[in-house]
N, C-alpha and C positions, 0 to 999 in steps of 0.2 A: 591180732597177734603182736606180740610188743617186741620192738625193735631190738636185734642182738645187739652184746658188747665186744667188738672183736678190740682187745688188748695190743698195743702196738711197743714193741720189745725192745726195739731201735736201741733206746737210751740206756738201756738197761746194758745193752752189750757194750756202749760206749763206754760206760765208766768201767768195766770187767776189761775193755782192752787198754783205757789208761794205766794201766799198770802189769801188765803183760799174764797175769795170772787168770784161775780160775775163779774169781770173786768177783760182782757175784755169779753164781752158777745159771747161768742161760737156761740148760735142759732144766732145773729144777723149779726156775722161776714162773718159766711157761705151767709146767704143772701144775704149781700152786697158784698161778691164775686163774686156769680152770677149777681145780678144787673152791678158789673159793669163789665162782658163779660167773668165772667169763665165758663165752659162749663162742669166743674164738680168739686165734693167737694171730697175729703182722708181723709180717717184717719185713724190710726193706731193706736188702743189699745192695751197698752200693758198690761201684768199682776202683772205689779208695780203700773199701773193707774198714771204713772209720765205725763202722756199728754195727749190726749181723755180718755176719761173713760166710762165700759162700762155703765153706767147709761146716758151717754152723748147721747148713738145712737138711742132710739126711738125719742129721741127730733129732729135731724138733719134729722132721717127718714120724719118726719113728715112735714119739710119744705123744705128740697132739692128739687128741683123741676126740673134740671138740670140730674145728673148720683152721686148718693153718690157710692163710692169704699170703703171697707172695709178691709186692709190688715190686716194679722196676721199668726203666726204659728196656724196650725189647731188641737191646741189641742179639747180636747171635748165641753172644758166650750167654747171655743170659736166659734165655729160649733153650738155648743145651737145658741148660741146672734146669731149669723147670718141666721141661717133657721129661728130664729123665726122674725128678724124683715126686712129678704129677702132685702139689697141691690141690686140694678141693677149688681153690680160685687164685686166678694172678687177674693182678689189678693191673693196667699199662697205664705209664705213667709218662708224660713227653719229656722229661727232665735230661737237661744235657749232663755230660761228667764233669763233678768238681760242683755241681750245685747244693747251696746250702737245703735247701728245704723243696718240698712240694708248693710251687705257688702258684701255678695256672696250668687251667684241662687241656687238652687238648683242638689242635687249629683242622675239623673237622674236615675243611674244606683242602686242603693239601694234603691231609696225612687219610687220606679214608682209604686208597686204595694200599695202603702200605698194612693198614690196621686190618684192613679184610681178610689178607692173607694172613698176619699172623694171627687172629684172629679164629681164623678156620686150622690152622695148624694146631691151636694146643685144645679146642673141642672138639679134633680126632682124637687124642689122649684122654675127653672125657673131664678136663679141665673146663670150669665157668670161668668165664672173661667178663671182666670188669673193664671198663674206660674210665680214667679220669678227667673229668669233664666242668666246664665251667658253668654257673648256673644262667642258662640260656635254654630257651627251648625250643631254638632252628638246632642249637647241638644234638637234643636229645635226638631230634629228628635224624641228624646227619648219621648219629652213633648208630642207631635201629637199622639203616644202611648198611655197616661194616660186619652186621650178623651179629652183635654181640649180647651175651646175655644179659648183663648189668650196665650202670653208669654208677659212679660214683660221684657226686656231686663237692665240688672246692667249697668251703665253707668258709676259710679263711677271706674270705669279705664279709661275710656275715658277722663273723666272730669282732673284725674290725670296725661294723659299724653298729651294732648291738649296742653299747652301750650309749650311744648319741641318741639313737630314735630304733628303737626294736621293729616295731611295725614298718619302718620304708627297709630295713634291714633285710625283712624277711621274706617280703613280697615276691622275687625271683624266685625264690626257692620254693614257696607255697605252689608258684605256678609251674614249675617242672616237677613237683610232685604231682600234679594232677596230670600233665602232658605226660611223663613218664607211664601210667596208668592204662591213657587214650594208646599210647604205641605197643603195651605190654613189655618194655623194659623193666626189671628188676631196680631197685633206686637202695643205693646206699651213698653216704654221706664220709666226709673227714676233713678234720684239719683246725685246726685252733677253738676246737668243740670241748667245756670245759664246766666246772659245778657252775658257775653261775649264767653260761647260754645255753646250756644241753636242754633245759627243760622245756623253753621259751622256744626252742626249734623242735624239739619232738611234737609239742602241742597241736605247733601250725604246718607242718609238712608231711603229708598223708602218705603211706606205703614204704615208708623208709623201713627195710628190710634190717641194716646192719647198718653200725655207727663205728669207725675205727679211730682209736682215740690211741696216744702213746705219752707227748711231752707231757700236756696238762699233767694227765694222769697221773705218771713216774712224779712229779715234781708235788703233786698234791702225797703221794704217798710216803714223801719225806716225813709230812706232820701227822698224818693219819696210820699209816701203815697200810700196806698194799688189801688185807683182807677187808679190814674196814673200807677204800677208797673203792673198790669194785662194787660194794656193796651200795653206796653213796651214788656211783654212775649209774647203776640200773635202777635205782629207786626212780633216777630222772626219765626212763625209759618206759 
């Protein structure tokens, strides 16, 4: 089965809030990613509100129609917004406030009994839980501990060494997709995944369910246009 494109919005909302207006239109953007072949939408609010916001997600609830994912540190306020408007999946993310980006999984070993619980709180709500996670496969282990349904594997080391030598690049990730497998965790992937390593890591990393992509992307659809560039990621998948 070939790996979804879950579309990651983030950026899209950034430039629509530089300028305090509705351009461009968020709900309509998400739609016409689906329309033209994503297989699911991201988004990640943060507590600066610098890109999705949460007043953004009952509205993307209410038209997704595809898989909305919902990543975020699981502070309280953010556990609220998400049991009450139940995405298909929240991704947990360890990211402190005020951080620029996603750039490492989670420290299994401190944070497992914190993850367990919330963890079991939002697949009473019927929510799939994701872990973002480093490509390590004592983590995978640790994550299959906290009950969760997925990992999401950090790619942005991949993505950084890709270009030097592919093959020592990819080798972690080859092997937690196989240890992912052996424990029956679900395996998705993100993070600086783009046209020219998407392809080179689909090849070699087995069971990868969903790939969640957003800068690349957005920035590749400057030259392409978003219909054409969707079309271009899943051709890689």
């Amino acid at each position: 089965m070939a790996t979804k494109l879950s579309v990651n919005i983030n950026k899209v909302a950034l430039i629509r809030n530089s300028r305090g207006s509705n351009l461009p239109d968020l709900r309509q953007f998400a739609m016409d990613c689906e329309r033209f072949g994503a297989e699911g939408i991201t988004v990640h609010p943060r507590p600066d509100q610098r890109h999705v916001r949460y007043d953004d997600i009952p509205i993307l609830k209410e038209v997704v129609t595809t898989e909305l994912n919902i990543e975020g540190y699981p502070s309280e306020t953010f556990l609220e917004m998400v049991l009450e408007h139940q995405p298909h999946q929240c991704t947990l993310v360890p990211d402190p406030p005020g951080v620029l980006t996603s750039s490492e999984g989670w420290d299994l070993v401190k944070s497992k009994d914190f993850l367990s619980e919330v963890v079991g709180r939002l697949q009473e709500r019927s929510i799939r839980v994701s872990l973002f996670v480093d490509p390590n496969s004592d983590q995978l282990s640790r994550a299959r501990d906290t009950g969760t349904d997925r990992v999401e594997l950090y790619t942005g080391t991949y993505a950084n060494e890709y270009p030097l030598d592919p093959h020592k690049a990819i080798q972690s990730y080859t092997e937690c997709g196989r240890r992912a497998a052996e424990l029956g965790l679900g395996l998705n992937a993100g993070h600086d995944l783009n046209l020219t390593n998407l392809k080179y890591f689909s090849e070699h990393v087995e069971g990868v369910l969903e790939v969640s992509i957003g800068h690349a992307l957005v920035t590749d659809a400057l030259y392409y246009g978003i219909g054409n560039v969707i079309g271009m990621y899943k051709a890689l998948l």
